[in-house]
Backbone as numpy.savetxt, mean C-alpha at the origin, in Angstrom:
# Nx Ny Nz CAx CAy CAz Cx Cy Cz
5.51 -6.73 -15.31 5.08 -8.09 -15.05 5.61 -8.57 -13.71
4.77 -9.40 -13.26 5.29 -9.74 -11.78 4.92 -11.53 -12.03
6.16 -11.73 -11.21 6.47 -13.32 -11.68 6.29 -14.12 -9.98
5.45 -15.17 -10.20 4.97 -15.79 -9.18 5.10 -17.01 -8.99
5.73 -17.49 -7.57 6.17 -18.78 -8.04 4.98 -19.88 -8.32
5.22 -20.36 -9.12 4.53 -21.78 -9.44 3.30 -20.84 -10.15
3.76 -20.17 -10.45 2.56 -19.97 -12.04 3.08 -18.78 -12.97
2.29 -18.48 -13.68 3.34 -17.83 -15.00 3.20 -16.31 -14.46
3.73 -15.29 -15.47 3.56 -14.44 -15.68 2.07 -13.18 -15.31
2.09 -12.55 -14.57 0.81 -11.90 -13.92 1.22 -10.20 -14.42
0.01 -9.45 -14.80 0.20 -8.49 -15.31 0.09 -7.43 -14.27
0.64 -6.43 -13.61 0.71 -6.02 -12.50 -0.39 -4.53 -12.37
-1.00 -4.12 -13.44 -2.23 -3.41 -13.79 -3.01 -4.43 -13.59
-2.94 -5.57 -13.69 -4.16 -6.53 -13.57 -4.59 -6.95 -12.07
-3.44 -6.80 -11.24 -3.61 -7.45 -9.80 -4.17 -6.01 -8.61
-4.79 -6.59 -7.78 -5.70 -5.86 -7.10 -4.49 -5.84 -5.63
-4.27 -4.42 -4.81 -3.74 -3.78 -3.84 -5.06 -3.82 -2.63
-4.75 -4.75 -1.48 -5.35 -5.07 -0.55 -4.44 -4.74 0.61
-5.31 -3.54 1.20 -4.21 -3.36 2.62 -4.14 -4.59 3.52
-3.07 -4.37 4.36 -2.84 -5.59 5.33 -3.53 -5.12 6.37
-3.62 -6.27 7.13 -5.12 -6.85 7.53 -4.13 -6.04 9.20
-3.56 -5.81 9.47 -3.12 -4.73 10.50 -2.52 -3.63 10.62
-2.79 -2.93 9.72 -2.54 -1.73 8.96 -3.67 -0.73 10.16
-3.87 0.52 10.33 -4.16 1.33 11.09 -4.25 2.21 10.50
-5.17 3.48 9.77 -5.24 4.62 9.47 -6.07 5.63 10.45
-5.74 6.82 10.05 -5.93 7.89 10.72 -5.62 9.37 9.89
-6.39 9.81 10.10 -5.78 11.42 9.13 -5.52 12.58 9.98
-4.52 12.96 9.70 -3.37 14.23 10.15 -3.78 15.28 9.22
-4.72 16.16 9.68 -4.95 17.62 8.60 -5.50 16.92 7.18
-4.98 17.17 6.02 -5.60 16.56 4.52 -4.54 14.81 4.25
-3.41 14.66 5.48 -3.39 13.38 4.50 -3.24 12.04 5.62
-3.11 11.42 5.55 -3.43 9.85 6.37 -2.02 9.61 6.36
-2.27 8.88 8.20 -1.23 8.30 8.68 -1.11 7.07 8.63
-0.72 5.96 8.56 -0.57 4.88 8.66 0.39 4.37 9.95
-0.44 3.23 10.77 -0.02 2.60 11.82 0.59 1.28 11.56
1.87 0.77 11.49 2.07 -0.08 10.91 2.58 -0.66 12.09
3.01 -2.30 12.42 2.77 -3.32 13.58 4.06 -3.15 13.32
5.31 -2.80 14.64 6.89 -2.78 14.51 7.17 -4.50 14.57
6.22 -5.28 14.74 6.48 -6.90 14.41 5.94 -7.38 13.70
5.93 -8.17 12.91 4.71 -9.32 12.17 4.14 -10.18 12.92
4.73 -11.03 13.78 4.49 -11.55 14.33 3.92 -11.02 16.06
2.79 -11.28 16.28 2.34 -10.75 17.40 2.96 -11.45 18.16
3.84 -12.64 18.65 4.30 -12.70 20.21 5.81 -12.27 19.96
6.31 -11.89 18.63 7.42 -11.00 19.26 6.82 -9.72 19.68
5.83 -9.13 19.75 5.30 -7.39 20.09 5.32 -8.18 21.63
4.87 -9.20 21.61 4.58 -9.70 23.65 5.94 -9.01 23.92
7.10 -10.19 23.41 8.57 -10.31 23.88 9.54 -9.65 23.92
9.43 -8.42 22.96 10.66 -7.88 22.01 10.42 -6.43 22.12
8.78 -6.03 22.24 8.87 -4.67 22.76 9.21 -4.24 24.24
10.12 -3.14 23.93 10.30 -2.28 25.30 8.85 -1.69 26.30
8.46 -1.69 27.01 7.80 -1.15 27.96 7.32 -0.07 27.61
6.48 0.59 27.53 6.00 2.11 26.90 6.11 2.25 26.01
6.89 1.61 24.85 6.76 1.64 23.61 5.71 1.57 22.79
5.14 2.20 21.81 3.87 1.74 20.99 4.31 0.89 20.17
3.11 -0.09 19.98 3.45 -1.54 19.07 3.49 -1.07 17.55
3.01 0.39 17.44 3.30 0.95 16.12 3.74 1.90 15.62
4.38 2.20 14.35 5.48 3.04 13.55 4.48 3.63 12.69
4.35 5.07 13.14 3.64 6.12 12.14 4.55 6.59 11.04
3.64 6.44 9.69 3.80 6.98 8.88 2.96 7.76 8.10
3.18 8.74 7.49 2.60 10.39 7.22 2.84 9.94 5.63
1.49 9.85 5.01 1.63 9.97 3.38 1.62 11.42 3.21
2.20 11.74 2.32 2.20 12.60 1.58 1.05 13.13 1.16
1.01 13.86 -0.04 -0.68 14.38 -1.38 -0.81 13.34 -1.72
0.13 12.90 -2.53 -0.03 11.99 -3.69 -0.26 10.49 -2.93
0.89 10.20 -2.09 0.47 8.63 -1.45 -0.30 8.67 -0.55
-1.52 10.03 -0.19 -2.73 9.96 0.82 -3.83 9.67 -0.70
-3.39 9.95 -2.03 -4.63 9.94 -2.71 -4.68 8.47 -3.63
-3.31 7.68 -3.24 -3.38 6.25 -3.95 -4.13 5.30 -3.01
-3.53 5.92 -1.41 -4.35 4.76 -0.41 -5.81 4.86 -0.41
-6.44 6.16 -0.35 -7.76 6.00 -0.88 -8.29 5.37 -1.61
-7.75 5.24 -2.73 -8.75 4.23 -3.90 -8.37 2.59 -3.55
-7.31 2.41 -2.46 -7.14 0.81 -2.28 -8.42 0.40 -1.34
-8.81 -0.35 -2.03 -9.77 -0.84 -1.00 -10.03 -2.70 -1.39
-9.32 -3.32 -2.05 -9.25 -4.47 -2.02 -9.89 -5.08 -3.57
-10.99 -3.88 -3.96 -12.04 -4.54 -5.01 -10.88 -3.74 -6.53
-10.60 -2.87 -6.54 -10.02 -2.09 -7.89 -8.27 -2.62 -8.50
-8.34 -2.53 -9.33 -6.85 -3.38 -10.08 -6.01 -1.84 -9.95
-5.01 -2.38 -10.51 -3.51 -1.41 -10.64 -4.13 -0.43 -11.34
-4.54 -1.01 -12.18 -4.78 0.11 -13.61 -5.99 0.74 -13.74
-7.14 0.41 -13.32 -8.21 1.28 -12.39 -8.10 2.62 -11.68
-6.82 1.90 -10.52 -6.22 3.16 -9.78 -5.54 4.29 -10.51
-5.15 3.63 -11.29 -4.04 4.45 -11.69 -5.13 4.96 -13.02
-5.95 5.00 -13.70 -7.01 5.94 -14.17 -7.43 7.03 -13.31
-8.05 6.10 -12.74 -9.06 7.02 -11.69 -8.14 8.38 -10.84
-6.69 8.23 -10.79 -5.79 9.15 -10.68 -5.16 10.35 -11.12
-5.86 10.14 -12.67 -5.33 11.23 -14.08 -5.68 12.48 -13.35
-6.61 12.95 -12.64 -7.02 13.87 -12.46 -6.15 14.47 -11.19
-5.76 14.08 -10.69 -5.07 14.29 -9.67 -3.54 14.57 -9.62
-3.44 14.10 -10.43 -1.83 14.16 -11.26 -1.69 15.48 -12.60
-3.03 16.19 -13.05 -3.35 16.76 -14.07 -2.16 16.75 -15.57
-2.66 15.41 -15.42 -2.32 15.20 -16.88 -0.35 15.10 -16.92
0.33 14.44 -15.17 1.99 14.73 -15.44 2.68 13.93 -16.03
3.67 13.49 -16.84 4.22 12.58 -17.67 4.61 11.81 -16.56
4.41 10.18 -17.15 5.43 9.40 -16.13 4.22 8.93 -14.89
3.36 9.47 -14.71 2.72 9.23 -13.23 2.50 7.87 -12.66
2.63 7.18 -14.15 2.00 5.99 -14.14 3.05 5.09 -13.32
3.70 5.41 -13.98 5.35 4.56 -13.38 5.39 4.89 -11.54
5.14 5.84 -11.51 5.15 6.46 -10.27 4.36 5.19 -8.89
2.94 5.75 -9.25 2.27 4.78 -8.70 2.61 3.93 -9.12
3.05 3.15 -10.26 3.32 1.84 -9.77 4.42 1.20 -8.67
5.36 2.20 -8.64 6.71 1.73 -8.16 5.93 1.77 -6.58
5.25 3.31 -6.06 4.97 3.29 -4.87 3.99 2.48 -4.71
3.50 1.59 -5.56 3.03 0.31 -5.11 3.48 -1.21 -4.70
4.45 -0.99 -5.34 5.60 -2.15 -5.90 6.28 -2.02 -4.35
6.84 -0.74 -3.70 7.11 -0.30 -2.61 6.47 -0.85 -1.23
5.43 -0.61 -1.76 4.44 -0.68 -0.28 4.13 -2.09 -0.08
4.14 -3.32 -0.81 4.07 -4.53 -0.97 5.57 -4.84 0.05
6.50 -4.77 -0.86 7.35 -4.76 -0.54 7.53 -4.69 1.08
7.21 -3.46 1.51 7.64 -3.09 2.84 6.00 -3.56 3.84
5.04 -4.78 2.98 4.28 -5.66 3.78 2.96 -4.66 4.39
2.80 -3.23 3.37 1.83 -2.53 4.11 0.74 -3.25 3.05
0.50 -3.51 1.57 -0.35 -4.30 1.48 0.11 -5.13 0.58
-0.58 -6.34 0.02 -0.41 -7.22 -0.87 -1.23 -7.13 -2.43
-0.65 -7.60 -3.21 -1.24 -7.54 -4.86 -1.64 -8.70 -5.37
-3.07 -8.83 -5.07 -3.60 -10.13 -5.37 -3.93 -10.31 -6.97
-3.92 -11.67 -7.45 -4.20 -12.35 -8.61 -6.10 -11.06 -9.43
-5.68 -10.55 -10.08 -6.69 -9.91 -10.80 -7.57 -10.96 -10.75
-9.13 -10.45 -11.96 -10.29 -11.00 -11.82 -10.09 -12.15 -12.91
């Protein structure tokens, strides 16, 4: 359950994974990189980046977290994904927990957000 301020209780299979809106992909061989903005704020990238620096921090998913970002696409819930995954996981105990946490993760670290289900 994920608790939100100023309203109750939200079921976290129920809420939909929407990448952030400056997020950057690209694929490296079979799995996707992700370009993520080293600021949130675009006039610290003006102020705060060094000179030659890229305004972004690659990151290399893995199998498994190149085959969760695929199914995010803004329209499918937690628990959708995490079906539509069985096959990919062939049948491993626990998976579920898995993806969720590396979802719970990726919020977290602002690569996407978990909006209010349907």
């Amino acid at each position: 359950m994920l608790m939100r301020k100023g309203e109750g209780k939200i079921n976290l299979l129920d809420t939909i994974p929407v990448p952030g809106s400056r997020i950057l992909t690209e694929w490296k061989g079979e799995c996707i990189v992700l370009a993520l903005p080293r600021f949130r704020r675009e006039w610290m990238q003006r102020w705060l980046l060094p000179k030659g620096m890229s305004a972004y921090t690659r990151v290399q998913l893995e199998e498994h977290g190149t085959a969760v970002w695929q199914l995010i696409d803004g329209q499918r819930t937690v628990g959708e994904i995490i079906s539509l995954l069985a096959p990919h996981f062939h049948g491993e105990a626990g998976y579920e927990t898995r993806v969720t946490t590396y979802l719970m993760r990726m919020q977290r670290d602002g690569i996407i957000r978990l909006m209010s289900g349907r």
